[in-house]
NUGUVEX-7306 format. One record per residue: x, y, z of N, C-alpha, C in turn; residue number from 1; chain. Coordinates in steps of 0.2 Angstrom, whole numbers, plus 5000, padded with zeros to 4 digits. Each point is the difference from the previous one (the first is absolute). Last residue first. Example, Ala and Ser with C-alpha at 12.3 -4.5 7.8 and 13.67 -1.06 7.14 Angstrom:
<pts>
nu|nv|nw|cau|cav|caw|cu|cv|cw|n|chain
5064|4989|5035|5004|5006|5001|4996|5005|5003|2|A;
5002|4972|5000|4996|5006|5000|5004|5006|5000|1|A;
</pts>
This chain:
<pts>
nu|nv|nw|cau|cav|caw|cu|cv|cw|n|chain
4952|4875|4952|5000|5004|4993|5007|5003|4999|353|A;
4989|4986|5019|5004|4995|4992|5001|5004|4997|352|A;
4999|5007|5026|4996|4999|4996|5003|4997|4994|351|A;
4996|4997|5030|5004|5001|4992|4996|5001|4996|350|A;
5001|5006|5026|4996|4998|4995|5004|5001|4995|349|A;
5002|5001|5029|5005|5001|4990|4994|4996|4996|348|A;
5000|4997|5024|5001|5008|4999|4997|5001|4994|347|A;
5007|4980|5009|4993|5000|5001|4998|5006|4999|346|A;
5022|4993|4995|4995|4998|4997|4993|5002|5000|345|A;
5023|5003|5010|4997|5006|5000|4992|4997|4996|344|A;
5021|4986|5005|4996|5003|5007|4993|5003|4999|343|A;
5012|4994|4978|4997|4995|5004|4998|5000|5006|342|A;
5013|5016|4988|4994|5000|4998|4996|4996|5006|341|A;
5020|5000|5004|4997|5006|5004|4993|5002|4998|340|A;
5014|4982|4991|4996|4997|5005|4998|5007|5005|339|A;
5012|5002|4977|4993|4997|5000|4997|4997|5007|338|A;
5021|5012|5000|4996|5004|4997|4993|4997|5000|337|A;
5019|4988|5006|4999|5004|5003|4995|5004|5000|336|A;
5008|4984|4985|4994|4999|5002|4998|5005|5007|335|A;
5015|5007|4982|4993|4999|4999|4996|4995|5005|334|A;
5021|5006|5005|4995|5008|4998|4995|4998|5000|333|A;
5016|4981|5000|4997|5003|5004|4999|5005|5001|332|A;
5005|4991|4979|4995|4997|5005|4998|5001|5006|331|A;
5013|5013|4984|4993|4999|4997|4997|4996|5006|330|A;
5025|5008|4998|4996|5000|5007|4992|5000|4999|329|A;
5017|4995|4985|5004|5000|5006|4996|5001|5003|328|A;
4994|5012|4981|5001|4990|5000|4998|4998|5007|327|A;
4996|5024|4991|5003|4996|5009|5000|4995|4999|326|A;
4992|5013|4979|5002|5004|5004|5004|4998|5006|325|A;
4986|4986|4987|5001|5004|4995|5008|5004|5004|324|A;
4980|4988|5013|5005|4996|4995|5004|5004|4998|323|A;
4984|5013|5006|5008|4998|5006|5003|4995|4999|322|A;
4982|5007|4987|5007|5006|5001|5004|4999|5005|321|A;
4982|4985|4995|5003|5000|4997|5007|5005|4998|320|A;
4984|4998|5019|5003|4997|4998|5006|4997|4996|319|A;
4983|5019|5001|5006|4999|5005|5004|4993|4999|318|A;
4982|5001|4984|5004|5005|5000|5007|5001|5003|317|A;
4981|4987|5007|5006|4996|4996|5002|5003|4997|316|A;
4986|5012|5016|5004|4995|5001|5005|4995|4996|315|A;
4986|5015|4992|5003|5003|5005|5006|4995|5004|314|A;
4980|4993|4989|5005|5000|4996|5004|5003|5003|313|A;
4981|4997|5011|5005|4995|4999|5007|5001|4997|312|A;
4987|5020|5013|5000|4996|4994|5004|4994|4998|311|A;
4990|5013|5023|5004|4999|4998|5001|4995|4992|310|A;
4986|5016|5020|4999|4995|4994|5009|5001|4999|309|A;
4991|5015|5017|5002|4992|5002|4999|4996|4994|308|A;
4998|5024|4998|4991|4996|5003|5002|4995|5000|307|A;
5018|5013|4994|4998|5001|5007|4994|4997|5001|306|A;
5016|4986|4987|4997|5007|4998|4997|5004|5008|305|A;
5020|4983|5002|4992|5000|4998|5000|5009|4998|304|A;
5024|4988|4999|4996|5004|5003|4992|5001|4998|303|A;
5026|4985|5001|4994|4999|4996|4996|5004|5003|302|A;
5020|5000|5007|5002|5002|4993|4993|4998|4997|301|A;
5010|5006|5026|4995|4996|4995|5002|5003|4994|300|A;
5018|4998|5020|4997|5006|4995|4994|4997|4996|299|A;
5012|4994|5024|5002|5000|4993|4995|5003|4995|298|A;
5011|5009|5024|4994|4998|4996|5002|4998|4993|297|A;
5011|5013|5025|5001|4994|4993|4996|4997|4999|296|A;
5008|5020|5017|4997|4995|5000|4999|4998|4990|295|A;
5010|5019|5015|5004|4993|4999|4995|4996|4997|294|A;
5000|5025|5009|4995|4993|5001|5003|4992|4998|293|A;
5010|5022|4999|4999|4998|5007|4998|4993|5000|292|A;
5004|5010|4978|5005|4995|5003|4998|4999|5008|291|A;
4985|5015|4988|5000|4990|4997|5006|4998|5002|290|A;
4998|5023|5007|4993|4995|5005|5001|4992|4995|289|A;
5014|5017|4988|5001|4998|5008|4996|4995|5005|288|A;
4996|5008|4978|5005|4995|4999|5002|4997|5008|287|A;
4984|5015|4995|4999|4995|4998|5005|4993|4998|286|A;
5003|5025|5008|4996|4998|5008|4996|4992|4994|285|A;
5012|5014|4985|5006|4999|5007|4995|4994|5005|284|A;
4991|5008|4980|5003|4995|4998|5006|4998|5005|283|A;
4983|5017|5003|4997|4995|4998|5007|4993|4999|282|A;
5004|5022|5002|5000|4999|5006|4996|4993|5001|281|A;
5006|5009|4978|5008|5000|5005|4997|4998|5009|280|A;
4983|5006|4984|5003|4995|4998|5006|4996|5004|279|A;
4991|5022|5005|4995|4994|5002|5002|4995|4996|278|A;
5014|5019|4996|4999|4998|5005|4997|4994|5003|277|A;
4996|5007|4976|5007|4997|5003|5001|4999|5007|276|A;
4982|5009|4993|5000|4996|4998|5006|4996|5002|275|A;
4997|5025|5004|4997|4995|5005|5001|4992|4997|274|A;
5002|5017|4985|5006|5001|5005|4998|4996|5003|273|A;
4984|4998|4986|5005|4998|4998|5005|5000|5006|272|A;
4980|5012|5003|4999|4992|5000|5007|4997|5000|271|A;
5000|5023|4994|5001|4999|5004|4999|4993|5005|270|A;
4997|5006|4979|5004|5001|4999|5004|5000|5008|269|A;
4977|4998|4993|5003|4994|4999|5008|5002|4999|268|A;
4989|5018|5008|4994|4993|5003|5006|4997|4998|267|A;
5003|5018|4986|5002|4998|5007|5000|4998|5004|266|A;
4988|4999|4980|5005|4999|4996|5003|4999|5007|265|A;
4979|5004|5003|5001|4994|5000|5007|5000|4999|264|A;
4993|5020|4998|5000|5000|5009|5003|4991|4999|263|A;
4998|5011|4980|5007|5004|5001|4999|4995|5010|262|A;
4982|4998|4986|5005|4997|4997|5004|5002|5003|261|A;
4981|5013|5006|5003|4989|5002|5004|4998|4997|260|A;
4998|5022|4995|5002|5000|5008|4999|4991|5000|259|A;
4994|5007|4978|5007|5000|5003|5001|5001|5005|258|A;
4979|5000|4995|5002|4994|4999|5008|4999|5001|257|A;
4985|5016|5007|5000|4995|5007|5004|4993|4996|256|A;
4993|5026|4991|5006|4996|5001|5001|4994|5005|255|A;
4978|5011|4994|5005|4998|4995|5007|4998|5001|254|A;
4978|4998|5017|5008|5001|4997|5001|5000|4996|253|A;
4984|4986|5007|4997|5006|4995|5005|5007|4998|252|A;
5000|4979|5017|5000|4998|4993|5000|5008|4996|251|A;
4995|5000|5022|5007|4999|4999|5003|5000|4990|250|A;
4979|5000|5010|5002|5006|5002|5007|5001|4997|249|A;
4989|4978|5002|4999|5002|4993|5002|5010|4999|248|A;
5014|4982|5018|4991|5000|4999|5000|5006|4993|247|A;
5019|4982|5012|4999|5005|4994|4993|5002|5000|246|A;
5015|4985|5020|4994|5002|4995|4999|5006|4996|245|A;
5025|4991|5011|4992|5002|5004|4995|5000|4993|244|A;
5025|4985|4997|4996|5006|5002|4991|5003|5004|243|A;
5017|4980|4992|5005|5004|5000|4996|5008|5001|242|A;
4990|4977|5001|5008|4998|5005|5003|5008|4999|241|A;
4975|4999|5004|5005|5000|4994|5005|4999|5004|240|A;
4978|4989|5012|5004|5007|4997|5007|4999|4994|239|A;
4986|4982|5017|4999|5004|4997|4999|5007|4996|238|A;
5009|4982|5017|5003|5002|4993|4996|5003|4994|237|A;
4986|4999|5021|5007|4998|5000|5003|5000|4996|236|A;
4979|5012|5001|5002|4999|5005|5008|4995|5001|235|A;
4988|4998|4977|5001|5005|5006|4998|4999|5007|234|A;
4998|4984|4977|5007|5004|5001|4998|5009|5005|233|A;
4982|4985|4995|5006|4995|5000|5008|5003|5002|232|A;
4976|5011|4995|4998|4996|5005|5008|4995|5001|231|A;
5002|5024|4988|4996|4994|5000|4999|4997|5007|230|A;
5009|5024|4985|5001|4999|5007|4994|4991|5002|229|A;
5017|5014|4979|4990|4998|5003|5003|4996|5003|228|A;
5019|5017|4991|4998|4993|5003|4993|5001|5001|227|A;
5016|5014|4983|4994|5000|5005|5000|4994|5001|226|A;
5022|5011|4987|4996|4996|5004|4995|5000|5004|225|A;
5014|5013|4978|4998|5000|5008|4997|4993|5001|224|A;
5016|5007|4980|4997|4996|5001|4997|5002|5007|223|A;
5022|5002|4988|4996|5003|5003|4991|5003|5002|222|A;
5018|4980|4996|4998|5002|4993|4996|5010|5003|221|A;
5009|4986|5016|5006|5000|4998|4999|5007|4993|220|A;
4982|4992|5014|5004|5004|5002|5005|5000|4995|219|A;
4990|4983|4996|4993|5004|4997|5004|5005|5004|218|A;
5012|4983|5006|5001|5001|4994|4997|5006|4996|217|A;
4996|4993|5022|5007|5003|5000|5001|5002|4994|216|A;
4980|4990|5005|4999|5005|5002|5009|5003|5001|215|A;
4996|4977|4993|4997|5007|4996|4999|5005|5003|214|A;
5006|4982|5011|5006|5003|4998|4998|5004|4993|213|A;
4981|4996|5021|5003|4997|4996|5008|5004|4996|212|A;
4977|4996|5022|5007|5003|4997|5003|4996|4993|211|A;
4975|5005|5001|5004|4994|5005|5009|5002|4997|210|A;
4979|5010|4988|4995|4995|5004|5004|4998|5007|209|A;
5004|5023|4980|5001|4996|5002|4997|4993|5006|208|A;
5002|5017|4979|4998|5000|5004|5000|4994|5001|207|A;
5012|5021|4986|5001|4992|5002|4995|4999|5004|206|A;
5002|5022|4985|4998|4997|5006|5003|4993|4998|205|A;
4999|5014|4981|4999|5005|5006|5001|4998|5008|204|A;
5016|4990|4975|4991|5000|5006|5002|5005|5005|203|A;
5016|4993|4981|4992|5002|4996|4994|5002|5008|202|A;
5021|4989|5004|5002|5007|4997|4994|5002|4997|201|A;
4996|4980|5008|5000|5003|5005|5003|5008|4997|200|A;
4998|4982|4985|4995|5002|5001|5001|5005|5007|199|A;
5017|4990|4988|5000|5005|4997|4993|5004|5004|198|A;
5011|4983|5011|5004|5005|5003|4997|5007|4994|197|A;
4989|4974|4997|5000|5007|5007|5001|5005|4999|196|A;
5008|4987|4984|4994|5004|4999|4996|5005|5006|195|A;
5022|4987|5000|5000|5006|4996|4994|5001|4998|194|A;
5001|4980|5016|5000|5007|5000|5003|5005|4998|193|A;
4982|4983|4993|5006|4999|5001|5004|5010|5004|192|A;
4974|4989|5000|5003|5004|4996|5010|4998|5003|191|A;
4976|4982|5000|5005|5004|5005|5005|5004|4994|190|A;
4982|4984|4994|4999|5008|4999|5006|5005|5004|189|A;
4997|4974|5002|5000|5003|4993|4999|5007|4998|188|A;
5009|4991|5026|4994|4998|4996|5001|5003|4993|187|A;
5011|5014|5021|4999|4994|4999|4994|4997|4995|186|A;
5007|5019|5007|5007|4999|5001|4998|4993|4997|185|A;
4986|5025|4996|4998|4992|5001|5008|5000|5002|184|A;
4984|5022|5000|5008|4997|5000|4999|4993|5004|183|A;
4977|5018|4989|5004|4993|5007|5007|5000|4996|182|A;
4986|5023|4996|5003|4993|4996|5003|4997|5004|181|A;
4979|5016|5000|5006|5001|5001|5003|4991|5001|180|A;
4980|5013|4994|5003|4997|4995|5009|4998|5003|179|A;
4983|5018|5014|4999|4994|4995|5005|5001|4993|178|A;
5005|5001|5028|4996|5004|4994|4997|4993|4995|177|A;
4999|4990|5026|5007|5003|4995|4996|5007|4992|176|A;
4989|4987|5021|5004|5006|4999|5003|5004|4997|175|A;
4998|4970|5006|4997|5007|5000|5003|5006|5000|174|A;
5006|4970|4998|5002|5008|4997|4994|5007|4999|173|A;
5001|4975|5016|4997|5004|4994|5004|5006|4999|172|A;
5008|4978|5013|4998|5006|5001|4998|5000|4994|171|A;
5009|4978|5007|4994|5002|4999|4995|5008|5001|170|A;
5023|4992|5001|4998|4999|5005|4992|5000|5001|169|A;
5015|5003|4981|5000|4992|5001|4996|5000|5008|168|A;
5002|5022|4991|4997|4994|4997|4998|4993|5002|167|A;
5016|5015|5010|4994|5003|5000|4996|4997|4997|166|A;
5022|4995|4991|4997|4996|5008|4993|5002|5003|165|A;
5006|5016|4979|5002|4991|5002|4996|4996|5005|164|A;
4997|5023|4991|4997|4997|5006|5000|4992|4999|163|A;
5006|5028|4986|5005|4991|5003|4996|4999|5006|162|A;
4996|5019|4979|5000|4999|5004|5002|4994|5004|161|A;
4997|5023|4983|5003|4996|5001|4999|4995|5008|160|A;
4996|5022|4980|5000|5001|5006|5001|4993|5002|159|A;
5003|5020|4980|4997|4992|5002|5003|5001|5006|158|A;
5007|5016|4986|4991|5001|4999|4998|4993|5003|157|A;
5026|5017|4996|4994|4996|5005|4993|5000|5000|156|A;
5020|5008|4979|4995|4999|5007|4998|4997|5005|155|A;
5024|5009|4992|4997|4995|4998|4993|5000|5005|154|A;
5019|5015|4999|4996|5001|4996|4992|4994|5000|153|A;
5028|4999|5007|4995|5006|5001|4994|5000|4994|152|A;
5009|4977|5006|5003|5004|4998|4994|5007|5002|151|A;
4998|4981|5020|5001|5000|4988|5003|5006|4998|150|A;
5009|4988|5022|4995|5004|4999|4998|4999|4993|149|A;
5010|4978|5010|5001|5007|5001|4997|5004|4996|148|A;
5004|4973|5001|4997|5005|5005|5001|5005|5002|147|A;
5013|4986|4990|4995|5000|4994|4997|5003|5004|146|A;
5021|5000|5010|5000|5002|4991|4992|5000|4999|145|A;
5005|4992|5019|5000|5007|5001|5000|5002|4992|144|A;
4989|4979|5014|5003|5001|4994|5001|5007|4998|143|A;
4996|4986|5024|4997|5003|4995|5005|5003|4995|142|A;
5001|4987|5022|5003|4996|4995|4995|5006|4992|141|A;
5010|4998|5026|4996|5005|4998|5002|4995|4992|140|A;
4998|4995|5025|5006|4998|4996|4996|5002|4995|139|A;
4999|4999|5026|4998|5003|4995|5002|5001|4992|138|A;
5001|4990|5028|5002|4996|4994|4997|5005|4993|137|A;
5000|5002|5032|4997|5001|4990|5006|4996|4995|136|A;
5001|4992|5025|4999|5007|4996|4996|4998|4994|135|A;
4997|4985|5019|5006|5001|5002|5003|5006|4997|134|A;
4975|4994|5004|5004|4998|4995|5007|5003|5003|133|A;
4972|4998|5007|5007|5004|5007|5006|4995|4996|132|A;
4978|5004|4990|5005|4994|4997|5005|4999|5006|131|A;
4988|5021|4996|4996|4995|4997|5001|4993|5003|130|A;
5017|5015|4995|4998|5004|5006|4994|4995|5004|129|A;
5011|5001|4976|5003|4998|5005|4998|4998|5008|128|A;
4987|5011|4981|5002|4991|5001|5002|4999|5006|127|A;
5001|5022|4995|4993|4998|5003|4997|4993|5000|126|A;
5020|5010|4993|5001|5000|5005|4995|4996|5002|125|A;
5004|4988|4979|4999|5007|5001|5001|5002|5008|124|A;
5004|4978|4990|5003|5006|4993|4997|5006|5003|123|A;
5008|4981|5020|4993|5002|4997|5004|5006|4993|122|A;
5008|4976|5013|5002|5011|5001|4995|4998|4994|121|A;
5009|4980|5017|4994|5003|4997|5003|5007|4998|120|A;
5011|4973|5007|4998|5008|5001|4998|5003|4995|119|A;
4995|4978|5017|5000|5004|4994|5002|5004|5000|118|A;
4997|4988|5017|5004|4999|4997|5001|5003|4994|117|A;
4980|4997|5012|5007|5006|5002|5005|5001|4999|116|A;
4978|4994|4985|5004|4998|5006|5004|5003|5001|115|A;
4977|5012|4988|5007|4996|4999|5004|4997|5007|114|A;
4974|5009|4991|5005|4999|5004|5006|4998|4997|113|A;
4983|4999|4985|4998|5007|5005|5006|5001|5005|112|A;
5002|4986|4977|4999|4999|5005|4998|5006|5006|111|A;
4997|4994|4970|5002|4999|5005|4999|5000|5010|110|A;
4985|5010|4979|5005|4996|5000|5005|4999|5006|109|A;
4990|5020|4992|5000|4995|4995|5005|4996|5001|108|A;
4994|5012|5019|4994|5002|4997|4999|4996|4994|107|A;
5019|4997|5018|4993|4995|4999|4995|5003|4997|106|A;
5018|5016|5007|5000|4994|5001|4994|4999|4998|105|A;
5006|5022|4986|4996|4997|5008|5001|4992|5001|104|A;
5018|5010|4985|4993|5001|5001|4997|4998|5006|103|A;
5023|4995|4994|4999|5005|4994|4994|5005|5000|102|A;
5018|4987|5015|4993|4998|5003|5000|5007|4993|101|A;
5018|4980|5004|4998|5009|4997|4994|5000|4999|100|A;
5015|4982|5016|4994|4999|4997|4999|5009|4998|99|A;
5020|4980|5006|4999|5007|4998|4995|5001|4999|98|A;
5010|4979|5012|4995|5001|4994|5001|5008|5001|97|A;
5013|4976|5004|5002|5006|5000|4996|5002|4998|96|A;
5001|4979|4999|5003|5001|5006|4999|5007|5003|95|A;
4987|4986|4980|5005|5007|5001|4999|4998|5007|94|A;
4984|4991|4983|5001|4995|5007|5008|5004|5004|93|A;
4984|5006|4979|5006|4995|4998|5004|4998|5008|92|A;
4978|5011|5000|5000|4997|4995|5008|4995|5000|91|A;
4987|5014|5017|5005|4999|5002|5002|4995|4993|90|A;
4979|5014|5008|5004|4998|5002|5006|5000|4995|89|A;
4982|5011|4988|5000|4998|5007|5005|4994|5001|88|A;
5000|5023|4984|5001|4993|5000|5001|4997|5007|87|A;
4997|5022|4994|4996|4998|4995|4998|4993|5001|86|A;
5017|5017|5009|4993|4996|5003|4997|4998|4996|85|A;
5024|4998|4990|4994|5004|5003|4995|5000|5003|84|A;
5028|4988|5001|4991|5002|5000|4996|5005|5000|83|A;
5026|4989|5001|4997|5007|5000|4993|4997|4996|82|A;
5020|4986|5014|4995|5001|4992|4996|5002|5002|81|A;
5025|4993|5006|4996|5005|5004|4996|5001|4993|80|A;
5012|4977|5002|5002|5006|4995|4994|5003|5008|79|A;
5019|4981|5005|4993|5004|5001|4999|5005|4997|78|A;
5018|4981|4994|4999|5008|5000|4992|5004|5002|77|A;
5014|4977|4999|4995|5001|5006|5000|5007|5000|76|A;
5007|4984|4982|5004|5004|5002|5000|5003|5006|75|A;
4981|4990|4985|5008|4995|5003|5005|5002|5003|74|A;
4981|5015|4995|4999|4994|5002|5006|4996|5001|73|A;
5003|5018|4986|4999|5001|5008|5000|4994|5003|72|A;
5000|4991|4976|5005|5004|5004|5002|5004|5008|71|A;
4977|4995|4988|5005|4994|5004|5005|5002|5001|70|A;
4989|5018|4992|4996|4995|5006|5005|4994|5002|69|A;
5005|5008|4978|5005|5007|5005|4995|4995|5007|68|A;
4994|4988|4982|5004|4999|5002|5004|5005|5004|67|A;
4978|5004|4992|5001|4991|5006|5006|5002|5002|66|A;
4999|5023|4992|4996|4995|4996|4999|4993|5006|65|A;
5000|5030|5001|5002|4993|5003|4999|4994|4996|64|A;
5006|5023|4988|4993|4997|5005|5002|4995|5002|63|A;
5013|5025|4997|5001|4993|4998|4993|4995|5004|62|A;
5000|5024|4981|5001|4996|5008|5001|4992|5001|61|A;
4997|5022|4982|5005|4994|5001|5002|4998|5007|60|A;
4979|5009|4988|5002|5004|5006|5007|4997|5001|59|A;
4988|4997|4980|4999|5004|5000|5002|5004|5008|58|A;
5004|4979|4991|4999|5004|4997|4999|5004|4998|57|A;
4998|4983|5017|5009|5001|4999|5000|5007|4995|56|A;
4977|4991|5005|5003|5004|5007|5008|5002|4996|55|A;
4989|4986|4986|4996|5010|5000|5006|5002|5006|54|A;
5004|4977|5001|5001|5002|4993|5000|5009|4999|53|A;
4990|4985|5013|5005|5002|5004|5004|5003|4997|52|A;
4980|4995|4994|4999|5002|5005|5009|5005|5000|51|A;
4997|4979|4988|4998|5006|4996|5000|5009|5006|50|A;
5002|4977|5007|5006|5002|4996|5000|5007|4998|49|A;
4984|4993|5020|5001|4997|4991|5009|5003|4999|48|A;
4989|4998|5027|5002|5003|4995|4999|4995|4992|47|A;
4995|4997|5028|4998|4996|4992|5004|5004|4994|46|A;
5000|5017|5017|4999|4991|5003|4995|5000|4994|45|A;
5021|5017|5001|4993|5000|5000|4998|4992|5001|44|A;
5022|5017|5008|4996|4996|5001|4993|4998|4997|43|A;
5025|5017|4999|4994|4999|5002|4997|4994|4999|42|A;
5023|5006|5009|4997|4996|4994|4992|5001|5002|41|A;
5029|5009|5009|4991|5001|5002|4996|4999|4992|40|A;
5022|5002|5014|4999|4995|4998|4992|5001|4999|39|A;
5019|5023|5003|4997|4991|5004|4997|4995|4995|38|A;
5008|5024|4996|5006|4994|5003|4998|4994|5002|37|A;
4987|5021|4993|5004|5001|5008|5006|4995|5001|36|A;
4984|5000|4980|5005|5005|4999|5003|5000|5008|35|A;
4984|4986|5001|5006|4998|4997|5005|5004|4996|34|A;
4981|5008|5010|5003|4994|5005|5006|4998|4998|33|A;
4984|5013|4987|5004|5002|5004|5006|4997|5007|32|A;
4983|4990|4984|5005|5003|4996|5007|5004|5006|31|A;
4981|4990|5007|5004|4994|5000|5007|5003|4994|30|A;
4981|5015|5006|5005|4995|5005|5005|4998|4999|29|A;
4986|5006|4984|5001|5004|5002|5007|4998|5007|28|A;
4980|4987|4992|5007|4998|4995|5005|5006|5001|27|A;
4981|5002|5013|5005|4994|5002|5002|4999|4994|26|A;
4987|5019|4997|5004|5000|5007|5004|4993|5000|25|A;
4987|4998|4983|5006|5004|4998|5002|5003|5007|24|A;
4980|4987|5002|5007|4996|4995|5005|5004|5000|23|A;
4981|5013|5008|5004|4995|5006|5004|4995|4998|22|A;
4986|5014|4986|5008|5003|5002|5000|4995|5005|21|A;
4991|4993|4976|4997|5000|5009|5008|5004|5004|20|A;
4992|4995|4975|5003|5005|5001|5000|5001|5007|19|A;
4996|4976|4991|5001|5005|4996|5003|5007|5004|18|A;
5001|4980|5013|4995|5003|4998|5001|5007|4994|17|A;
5010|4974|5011|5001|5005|4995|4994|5004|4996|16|A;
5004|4988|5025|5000|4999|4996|5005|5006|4992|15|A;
5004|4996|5025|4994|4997|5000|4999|4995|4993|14|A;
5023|5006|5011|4997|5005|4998|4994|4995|4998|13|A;
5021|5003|5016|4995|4995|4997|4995|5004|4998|12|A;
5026|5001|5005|4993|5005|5001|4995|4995|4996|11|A;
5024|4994|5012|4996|4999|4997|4994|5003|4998|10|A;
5028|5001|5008|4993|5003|5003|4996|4994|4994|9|A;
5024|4997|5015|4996|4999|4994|4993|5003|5000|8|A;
5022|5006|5017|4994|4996|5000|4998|4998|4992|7|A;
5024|5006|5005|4994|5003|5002|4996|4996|4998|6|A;
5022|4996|4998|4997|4997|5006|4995|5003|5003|5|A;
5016|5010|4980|4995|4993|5000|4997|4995|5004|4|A;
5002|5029|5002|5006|4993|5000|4996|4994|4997|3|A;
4992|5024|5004|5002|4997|4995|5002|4994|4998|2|A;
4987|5020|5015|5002|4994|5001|5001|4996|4994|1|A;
</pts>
């Protein structure tokens, strides 16, 4: 579906996390999206310049500004605006919501439930499934040039390991050998990922705390995968997105490293075939249920942080970008906009910084 009386997509994306694969699944999208013909702008709330800047730079994508928003808006183009669970309810106020469930609802964030209205597809079956999601959505964003075996020869004497969110959920890292080396994504130590892609070619093992898109890449590199089994991640998503457990039997193979390189290289080779389809089937059944519905929402263009704070300046910011941008139509956006504040007041906490 190509025409220009398709839908407008919107992927909202949280933030700008250094190397977080859930950004690059939706800037992913919103690539893909648009290679299909359609209209599709990612989304950051509040964005800087600068922001927006990196984004065009490095991934040449188009980012929504005030003025693409108004345009919709004036025009009665209900965009369809792709959400990660991450983010609860219904921030830019969409007729139309797509929610890509990337993780366990409500673990970081967001909402456990969703309305019915929504349509929902889970990045894994085992989302999907989770979620009773309308399909999968798995959109493979791993880096096949820099993620591949080492040259013949090279040793393996490190061993390596990822307990992001496992962390944040206040898990301890147990079990592991010794000296074995955290892979950061995030904060003043986090390795970029040409250092990654060099340490997993150097290691015996990846260990793992919580699915993660390192366990395709630590495959890619030939690289095994052992999962530790916690108090957080089992019994429901708890497991690899791309395999069963590697126990140390296994490890002791000599050749278990090119057998995982060659099994990942097929894994994602055949994600991919698949990809396309669930694309194709995502962008059909979301274009269709948003023309059923018809329904017509104006858009907020002022959006609270999710702890309901809202920054003054934020506001004279908006303001001033839509003087800037919609002469013709400053007054009434603006006051349209500030008396939604002014219902929501008893909600909303400002700040001056």
């Amino acid at each position: 579906m190509t025409d220009k009386a398709s839908i407008p997509y919107l992927v909202y994306a949280p933030r700008l996390t250094g190397n977080s694969a859930g950004l690059r699944v939706l800037i992913r999208i919103t690539q893909l999206l648009s290679e299909a013909g359609l209209d599709a702008s990612l989304i950051i709330p509040k964005h800087r310049t600068a922001g927006t800047k990196l984004l065009q730079r490095f991934h040449g994508l188009k980012v929504a500004d005030l003025g693409h928003l108004l345009t919709l808006d004036k025009a009665e183009r209900n965009p369809i605006v792709v959400y990660p669970e991450s983010i609860a309810g219904n921030p830019l106020n969409s007729a139309n919501i797509a929610r890509l469930v990337l993780n366990i609802p409500g673990m970081f964030g967001g909402d456990q439930r969703y309305g019915a209205h929504e349509m929902v597809f889970g990045y894994e079956d085992a989302l999907t499934r989770m979620v009773d999601g309308l399909g999968t959505l798995k959109i493979e964003v791993v880096d096949r040039a820099l993620f591949i075996p080492p040259p013949p020869g090279t040793p393996r004497t490190k061993t390596c390991f990822y307990a992001g969110k496992y962390r944040k959920l206040g898990g301890t890292t147990t079990g592991l050998p010794e000296g074995c080396i955290e892979i950061l994504h995030e904060g003043p130590q986090a390795q970029s990922p040409k250092e990654i892609a060099a340490l997993l070619q150097q290691s015996l093992a990846l260990y793992t705390f919580e699915p993660t898109l390192l366990t395709t890449e630590a495959g890619l590199c030939g690289c095994p995968n052992v999962f530790v089994p916690n108090e957080h991640f089992i019994g429901s998503f708890g497991h690899h997105p791309y395999g069963e457990e590697r126990t140390q039997a296994v490890l002791n193979d000599p050749g278990i490293f090119d057998a995982t390189a060659q099994e990942f290289a097929q894994r994602l080779d055949a994600a991919n075939a698949q990809m396309r389809a669930q694309l194709a089937f995502f962008i059909e059944t979301t274009q269709t249920r948003a023309r059923e519905r018809q329904q017509k929402n104006h858009l907020n263009f002022i959006v609270p942080k999710p702890s309901g704070r809202i920054k003054l300046r934020e506001i004279f910011w908006f303001l001033l970008e839509l003087k800037r941008t919609c002469p013709e139509r400053f007054t009434y956006v603006a006051l349209r906009q500030l008396k939604k504040l002014r219902r929501r007041k008893n909600s909303l906490q400002y700040e001056y910084t």
